[in-house]
C-alpha positions in Angstrom: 12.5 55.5 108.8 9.7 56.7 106.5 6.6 56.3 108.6 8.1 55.4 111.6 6.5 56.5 114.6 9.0 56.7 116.9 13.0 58.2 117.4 15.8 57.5 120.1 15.8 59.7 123.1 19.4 59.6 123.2 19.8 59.9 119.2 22.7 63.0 118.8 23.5 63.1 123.3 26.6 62.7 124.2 25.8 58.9 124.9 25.4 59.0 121.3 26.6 56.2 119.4 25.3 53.7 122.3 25.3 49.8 122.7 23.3 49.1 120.3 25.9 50.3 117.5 27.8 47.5 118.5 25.8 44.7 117.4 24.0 46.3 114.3 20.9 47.5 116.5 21.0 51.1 116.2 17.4 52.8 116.4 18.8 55.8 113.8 21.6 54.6 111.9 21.0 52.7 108.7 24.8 51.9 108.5 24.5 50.8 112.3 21.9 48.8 111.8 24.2 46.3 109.0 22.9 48.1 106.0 25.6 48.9 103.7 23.7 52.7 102.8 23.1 55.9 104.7 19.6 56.4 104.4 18.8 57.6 108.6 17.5 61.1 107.7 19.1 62.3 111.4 19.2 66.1 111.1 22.2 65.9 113.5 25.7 64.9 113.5 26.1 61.4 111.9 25.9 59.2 114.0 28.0 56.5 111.9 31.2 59.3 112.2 30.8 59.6 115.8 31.3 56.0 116.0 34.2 55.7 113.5 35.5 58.5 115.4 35.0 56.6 118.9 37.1 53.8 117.2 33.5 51.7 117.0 32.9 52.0 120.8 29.9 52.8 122.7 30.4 56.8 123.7 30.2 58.1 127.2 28.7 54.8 128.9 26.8 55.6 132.3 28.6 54.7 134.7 27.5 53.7 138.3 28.7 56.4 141.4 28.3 55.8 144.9 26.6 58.7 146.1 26.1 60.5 149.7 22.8 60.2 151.8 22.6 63.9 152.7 18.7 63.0 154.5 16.1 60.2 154.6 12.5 60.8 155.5 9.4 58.6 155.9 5.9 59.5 154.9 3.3 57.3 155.9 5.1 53.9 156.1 5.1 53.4 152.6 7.3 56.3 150.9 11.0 57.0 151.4 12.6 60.5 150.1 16.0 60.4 149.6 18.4 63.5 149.1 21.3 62.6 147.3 24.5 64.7 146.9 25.9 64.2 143.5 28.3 66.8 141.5 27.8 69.7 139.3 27.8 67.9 136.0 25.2 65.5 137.1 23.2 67.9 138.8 22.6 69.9 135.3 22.0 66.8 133.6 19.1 65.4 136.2 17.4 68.7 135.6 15.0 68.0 133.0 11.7 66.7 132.7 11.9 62.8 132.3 15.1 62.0 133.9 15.3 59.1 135.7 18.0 57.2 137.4 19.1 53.3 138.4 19.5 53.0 142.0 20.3 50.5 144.7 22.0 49.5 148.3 25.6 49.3 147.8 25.5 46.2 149.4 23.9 44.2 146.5 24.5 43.5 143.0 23.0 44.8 139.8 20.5 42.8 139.6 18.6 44.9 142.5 18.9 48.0 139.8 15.5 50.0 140.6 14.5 53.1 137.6 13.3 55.9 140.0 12.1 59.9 139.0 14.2 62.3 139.6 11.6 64.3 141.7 13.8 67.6 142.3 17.3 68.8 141.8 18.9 71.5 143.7 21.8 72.9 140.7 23.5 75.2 143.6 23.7 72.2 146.1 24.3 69.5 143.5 21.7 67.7 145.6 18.7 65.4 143.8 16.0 64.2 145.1 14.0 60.9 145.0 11.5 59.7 146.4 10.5 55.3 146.5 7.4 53.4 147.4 7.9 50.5 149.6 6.7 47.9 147.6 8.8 44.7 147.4 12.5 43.0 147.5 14.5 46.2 145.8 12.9 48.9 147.3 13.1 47.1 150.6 16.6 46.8 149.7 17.1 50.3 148.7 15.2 51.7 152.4 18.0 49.7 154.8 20.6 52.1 153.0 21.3 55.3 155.2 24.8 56.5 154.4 25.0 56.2 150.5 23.5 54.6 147.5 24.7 53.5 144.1 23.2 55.2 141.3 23.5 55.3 137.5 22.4 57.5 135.1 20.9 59.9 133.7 18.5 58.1 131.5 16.2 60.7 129.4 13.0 58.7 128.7 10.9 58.9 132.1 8.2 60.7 129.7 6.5 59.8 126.2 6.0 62.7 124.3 9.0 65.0 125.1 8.7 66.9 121.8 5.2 68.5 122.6 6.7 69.8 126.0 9.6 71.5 124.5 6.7 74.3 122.9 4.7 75.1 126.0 6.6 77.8 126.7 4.2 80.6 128.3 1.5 78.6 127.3 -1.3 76.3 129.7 -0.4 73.0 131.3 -3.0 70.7 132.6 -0.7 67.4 134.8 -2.7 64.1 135.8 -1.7 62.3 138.5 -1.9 59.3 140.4 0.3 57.5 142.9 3.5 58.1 142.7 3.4 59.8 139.4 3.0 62.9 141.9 7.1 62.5 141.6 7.9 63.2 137.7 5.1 66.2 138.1 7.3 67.9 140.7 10.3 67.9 138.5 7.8 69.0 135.7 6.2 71.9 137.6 9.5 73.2 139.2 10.9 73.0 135.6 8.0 75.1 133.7 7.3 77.1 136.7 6.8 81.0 136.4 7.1 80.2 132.4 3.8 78.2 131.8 0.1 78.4 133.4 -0.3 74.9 135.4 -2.7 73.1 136.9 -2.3 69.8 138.4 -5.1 67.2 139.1 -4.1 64.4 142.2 -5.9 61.3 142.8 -5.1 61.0 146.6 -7.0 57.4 146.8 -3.9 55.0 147.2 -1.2 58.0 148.5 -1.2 60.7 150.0 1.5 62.3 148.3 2.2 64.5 151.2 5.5 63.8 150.4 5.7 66.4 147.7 3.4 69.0 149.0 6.6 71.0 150.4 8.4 70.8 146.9 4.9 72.3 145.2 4.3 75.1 148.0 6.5 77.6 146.5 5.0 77.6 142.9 1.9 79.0 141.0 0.4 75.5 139.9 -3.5 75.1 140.7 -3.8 71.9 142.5 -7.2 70.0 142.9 -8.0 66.5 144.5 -10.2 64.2 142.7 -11.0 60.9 142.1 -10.4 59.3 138.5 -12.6 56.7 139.3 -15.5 58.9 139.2 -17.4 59.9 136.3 -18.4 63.6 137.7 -14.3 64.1 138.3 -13.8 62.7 134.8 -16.7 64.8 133.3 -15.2 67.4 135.5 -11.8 67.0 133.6 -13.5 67.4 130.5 -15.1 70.4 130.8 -12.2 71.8 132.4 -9.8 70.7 129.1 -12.5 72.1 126.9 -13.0 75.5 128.7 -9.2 76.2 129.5 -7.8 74.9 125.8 -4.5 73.6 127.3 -1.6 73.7 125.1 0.0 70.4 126.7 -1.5 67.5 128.6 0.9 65.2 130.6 -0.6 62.0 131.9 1.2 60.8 134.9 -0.8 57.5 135.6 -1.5 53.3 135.1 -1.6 52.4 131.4 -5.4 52.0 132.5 -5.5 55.6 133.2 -3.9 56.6 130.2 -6.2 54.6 128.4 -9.6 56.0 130.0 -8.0 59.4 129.9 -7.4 58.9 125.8 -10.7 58.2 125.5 -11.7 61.0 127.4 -9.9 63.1 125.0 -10.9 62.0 122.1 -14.1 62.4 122.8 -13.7 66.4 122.8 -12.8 69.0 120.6 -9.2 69.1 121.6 -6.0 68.4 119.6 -5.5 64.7 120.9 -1.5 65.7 121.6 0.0 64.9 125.3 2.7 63.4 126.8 2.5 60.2 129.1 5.0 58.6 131.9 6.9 55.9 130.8 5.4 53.0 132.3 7.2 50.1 130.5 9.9 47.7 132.3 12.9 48.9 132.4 15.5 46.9 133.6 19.0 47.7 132.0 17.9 51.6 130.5 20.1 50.4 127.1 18.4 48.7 125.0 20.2 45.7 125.4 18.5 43.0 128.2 14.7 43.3 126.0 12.5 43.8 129.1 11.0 46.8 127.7 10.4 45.8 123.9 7.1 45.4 122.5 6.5 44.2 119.0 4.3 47.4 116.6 1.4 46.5 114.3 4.3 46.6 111.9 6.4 43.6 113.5 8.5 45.9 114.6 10.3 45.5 118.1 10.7 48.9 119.8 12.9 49.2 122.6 10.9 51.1 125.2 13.7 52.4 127.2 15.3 54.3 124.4 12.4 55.0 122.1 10.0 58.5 121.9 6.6 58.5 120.8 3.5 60.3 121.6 1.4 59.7 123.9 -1.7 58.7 121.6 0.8 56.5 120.2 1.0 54.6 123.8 -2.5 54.5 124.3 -3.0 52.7 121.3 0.3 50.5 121.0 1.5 50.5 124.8 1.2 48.1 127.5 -2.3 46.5 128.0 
């Protein structure tokens, strides 16, 4: 793995050894991946024992739940919030930034499997919270439900750039946001809340967001409207990044955004380290269907769903 840009999200979880060690496509395992050597350099518990030990079976496989409809609201004909009761061990797993989850109308089959954000989770209800554009067939689908939905999950990999987050601790947070990547920021500013400085930046063009203002009104975060397709907001951006010397940057946005906002970056004295959304296809969350893989500079296919990396890294390798 010498070089390698990249490591499984799931690598060491308890959904650790996965698919993929049944067919010799392990992200980590050199022994996993056919090779008769150990040469992974995992820090963690070997993942080759866990799989001996699982008599070579995938461990802990997500399974799908039917869950309850607790309330269903409507903002502005093109967003539906759902709150979901769920239980108490799902409820601390949903908890952390880039969690997302499968869902879908009872009434159809897996092929209507939508990746959402897990926008909020409430650990003393056991209650999540999602929230769905209206956009086409599934998520039209997904609206006509009212009493309970199927959902599967959790799936860790909502964000790029996960390792950077984990030292912000106390330190300064600067979230961009477009669309509906207003959802993923809620979880992210109710998660780092009271323990890091924050300011979020909305472009309100295409959506409102209204839907999250009432999940947002109870925390510290610094919230200004702009528009990213104007060079004063962008220039505006700048000198904010370069006067406030964030510690993190999280990019909730297009891959177009992403790109112009890497540019942006690396055009000022800053350390060129932030985390992105994940906006590859996901379809399956495994590994296994391919929807998500894209092929490195190296040859290499990556498999998007399960794979870290930062989010320069996406900027340069990531969806065009």
């Amino acid at each position: 793995m010498e070089g390698s840009f990249f490591e499984c999200v799931d690598a060491g979880s308890e959904n650790c050894p996965c698919y993929l060690s049944l067919t010799n496509d392990c992200m980590t395992c050199t022994r996993l991946k056919g090779l008769d050597y150990c040469d992974c350099r995992w820090t963690g518990v070997c993942i080759y024992n866990e799989y001996i030990w699982n008599r070579k079976q995938a461990k802990n496989p997500r399974n799908e739940i039917k869950v309850k409809i607790i309330d269903k609201k409507t903002y502005d004909d093109q967003v539906v919030v759902y709150i979901l009761k769920t239980d108490k061990y799902l409820a601390q797993r949903f908890k952390y930034p880039g969690t997302y989850i499968f869902v879908r109308n009872p009434e159809d089959q897996m092929m209507y499997d939508v990746p959402i954000s897990i926008m909020y989770v409430d650990v003393e209800k056991d209650e999540i919270h999602i929230a769905i554009k209206i956009i086409s067939v599934k998520t039209k689908k997904i609206m006509e439900a009212n009493e309970t939905l199927i959902i599967r999950g959790p799936y860790r990999n909502g964000l790029l750039g996960l390792k950077s987050l984990k030292n912000v601790m106390n330190g300064k947070m600067l979230i961009l946001c477009k669309s509906m990547g207003i959802a993923p920021a809620v979880k992210l500013i109710k998660y780092f809340d009271k323990n890091c400085e924050m300011d979020l930046i909305a472009d309100r063009n295409r959506l409102s967001c209204s839907f999250a203002e009432a999940y947002l009104s109870d925390t510290q975060v610094n919230i200004q409207n702009m528009n990213f397709k104007n060079q004063k907001d962008l220039d505006f951006i700048k000198t904010m990044v370069i006067k406030r010397k964030y510690d993190e940057i999280v990019i909730l946005t297009s891959d177009k955004y992403i790109r112009i906002f890497d540019d942006l970056l690396k055009s000022i004295p800053y350390n060129n380290v932030y985390a992105v959304v994940n906006n590859f296809n996901m379809c399956c969350g495994e590994g296994v269907c391919g929807a998500c893989s894209f092929m490195t500079e190296e040859g290499e296919v990556i498999k998007m769903c399960k794979c870290q990396m930062k989010g320069e890294e996406v900027a340069k390798r990531g969806p065009k």
